[in-house]
N, C-alpha and C positions, 0 to 999 in steps of 0.2 A: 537574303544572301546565303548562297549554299555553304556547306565547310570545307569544299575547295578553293570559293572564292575566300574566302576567312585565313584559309592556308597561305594562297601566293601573298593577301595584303601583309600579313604577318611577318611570311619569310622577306618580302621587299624589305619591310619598318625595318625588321631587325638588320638588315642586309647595311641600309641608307644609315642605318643607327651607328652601325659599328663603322662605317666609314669613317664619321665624326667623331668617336672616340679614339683613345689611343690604343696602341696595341697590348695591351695587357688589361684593359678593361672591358667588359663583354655588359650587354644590354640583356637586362633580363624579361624572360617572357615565358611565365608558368606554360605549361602544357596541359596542366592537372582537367582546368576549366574546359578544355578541348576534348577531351577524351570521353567516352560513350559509360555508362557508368560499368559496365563489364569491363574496360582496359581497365578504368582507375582501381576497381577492386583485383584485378590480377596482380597493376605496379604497383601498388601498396603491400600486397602481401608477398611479393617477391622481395620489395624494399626490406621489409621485417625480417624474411627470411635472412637474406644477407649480408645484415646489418647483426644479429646473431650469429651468425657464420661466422662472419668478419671480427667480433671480441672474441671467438672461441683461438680461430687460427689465430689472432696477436698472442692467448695462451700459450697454446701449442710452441711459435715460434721459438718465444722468451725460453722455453722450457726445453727446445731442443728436440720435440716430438714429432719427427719427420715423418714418419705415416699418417699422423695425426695431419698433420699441412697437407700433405698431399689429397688426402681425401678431402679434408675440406676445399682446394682448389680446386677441384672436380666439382665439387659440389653446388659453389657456386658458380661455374662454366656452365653448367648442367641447369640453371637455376634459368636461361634468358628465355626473355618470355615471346620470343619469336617462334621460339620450339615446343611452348607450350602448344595446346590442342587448340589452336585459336582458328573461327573457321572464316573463311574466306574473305566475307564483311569484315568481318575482326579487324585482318591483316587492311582491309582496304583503311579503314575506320581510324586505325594505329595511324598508317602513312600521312593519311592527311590530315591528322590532329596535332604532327608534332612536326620540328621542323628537320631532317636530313643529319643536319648538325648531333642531334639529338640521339635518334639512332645507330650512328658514326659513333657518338660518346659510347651506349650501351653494348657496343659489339667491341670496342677497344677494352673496355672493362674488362668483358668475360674472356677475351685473347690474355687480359693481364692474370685472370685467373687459372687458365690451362697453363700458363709460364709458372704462376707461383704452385699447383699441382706438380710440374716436373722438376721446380727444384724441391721441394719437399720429397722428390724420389730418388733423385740425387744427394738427395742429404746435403745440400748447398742453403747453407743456413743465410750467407753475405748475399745470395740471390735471394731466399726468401725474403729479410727485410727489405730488401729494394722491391723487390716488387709488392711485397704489400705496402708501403711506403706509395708509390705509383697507383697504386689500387685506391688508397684512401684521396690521394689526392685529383683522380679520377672521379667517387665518389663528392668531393667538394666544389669541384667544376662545375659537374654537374647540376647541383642542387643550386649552388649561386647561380646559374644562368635558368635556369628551367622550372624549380621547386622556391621560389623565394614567396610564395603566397604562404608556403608552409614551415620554412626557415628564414626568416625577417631575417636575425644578424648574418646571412650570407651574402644578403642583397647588396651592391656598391663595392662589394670585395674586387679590390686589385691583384686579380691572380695571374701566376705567368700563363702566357699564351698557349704554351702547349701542355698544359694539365688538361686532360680527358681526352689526350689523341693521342698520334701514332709518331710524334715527333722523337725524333732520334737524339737524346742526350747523351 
């Protein structure tokens, strides 16, 4: 079976899955396993990266050091790994290893991080906690539905429906 055919059974399960669930629980289905070992060592080392990032800005915030936010929101905006130098297989290889959903999370992410970069320019401290607030709970979305091979206690998590999108609160 090719890993396109691997891809649509997947996106269907998950599809038929989440029909049968309610709307605030999401069906998990790592990506890790899918991924060519060149993506995995990229999203691992971006994950590290950002996850670093992400306790330095909570620093910064608490602390009132709005250059400090702002660079770091750049930085991990700057950090997806679509932009990385990935060459063409790469991008083919990414597409059909994960599901839509998944890339949709990872591009909301780094938008929540160009937001939390401009209020840290603004010196909008009540924006920066919100949006890193959004950021991390973007990050938990995420890993509950996609990474639970690597984060067990995420697995089964009843999260609200629109952590890791673009939904308007």
């Amino acid at each position: 079976m090719s890993k396109r055919q691997t891809h649509r059974i997947l996106v269907s399960a998950a599809a038929l899955a989440g029909l049968t669930l309610s709307a605030t629980v999401f069906a998990a289905q790592p990506v890790g396993p899918d991924l060519t070992e060149k993506l995995r060592g990229l999203l691992v080392k971006e994950m590290v990266e950002v996850e670093a990032t992400m306790q330095e800005t909570y620093s910064a915030i608490i602390q009132g050091r709005h250059d400090e936010v702002a660079q770091k929101g750049r930085a991990i905006h700057d950090s997806f790994i679509l932009e990385q130098s990935l060459t063409k297989q790469d991008r083919e290889d990414l597409k059909a290893a994960v599901p839509e959903a998944f890339l949709q999370m990872d591009t909301h992410f780094h938008q929540l991080a160009a937001s939390l970069a401009e209020a840290g320019k603004e010196q909008n401290t009540q924006a920066q906690v919100s949006t890193f607030s959004r950021m991390t709970e973007s990050c938990v979305a995420c890993h509950s539905r996609y990474v639970t091979d690597r984060f067990e206690g995420l697995e089964g998590q009843s999260l609200p429906e629109d952590w890791g999108t673009n939904a308007v609160r």
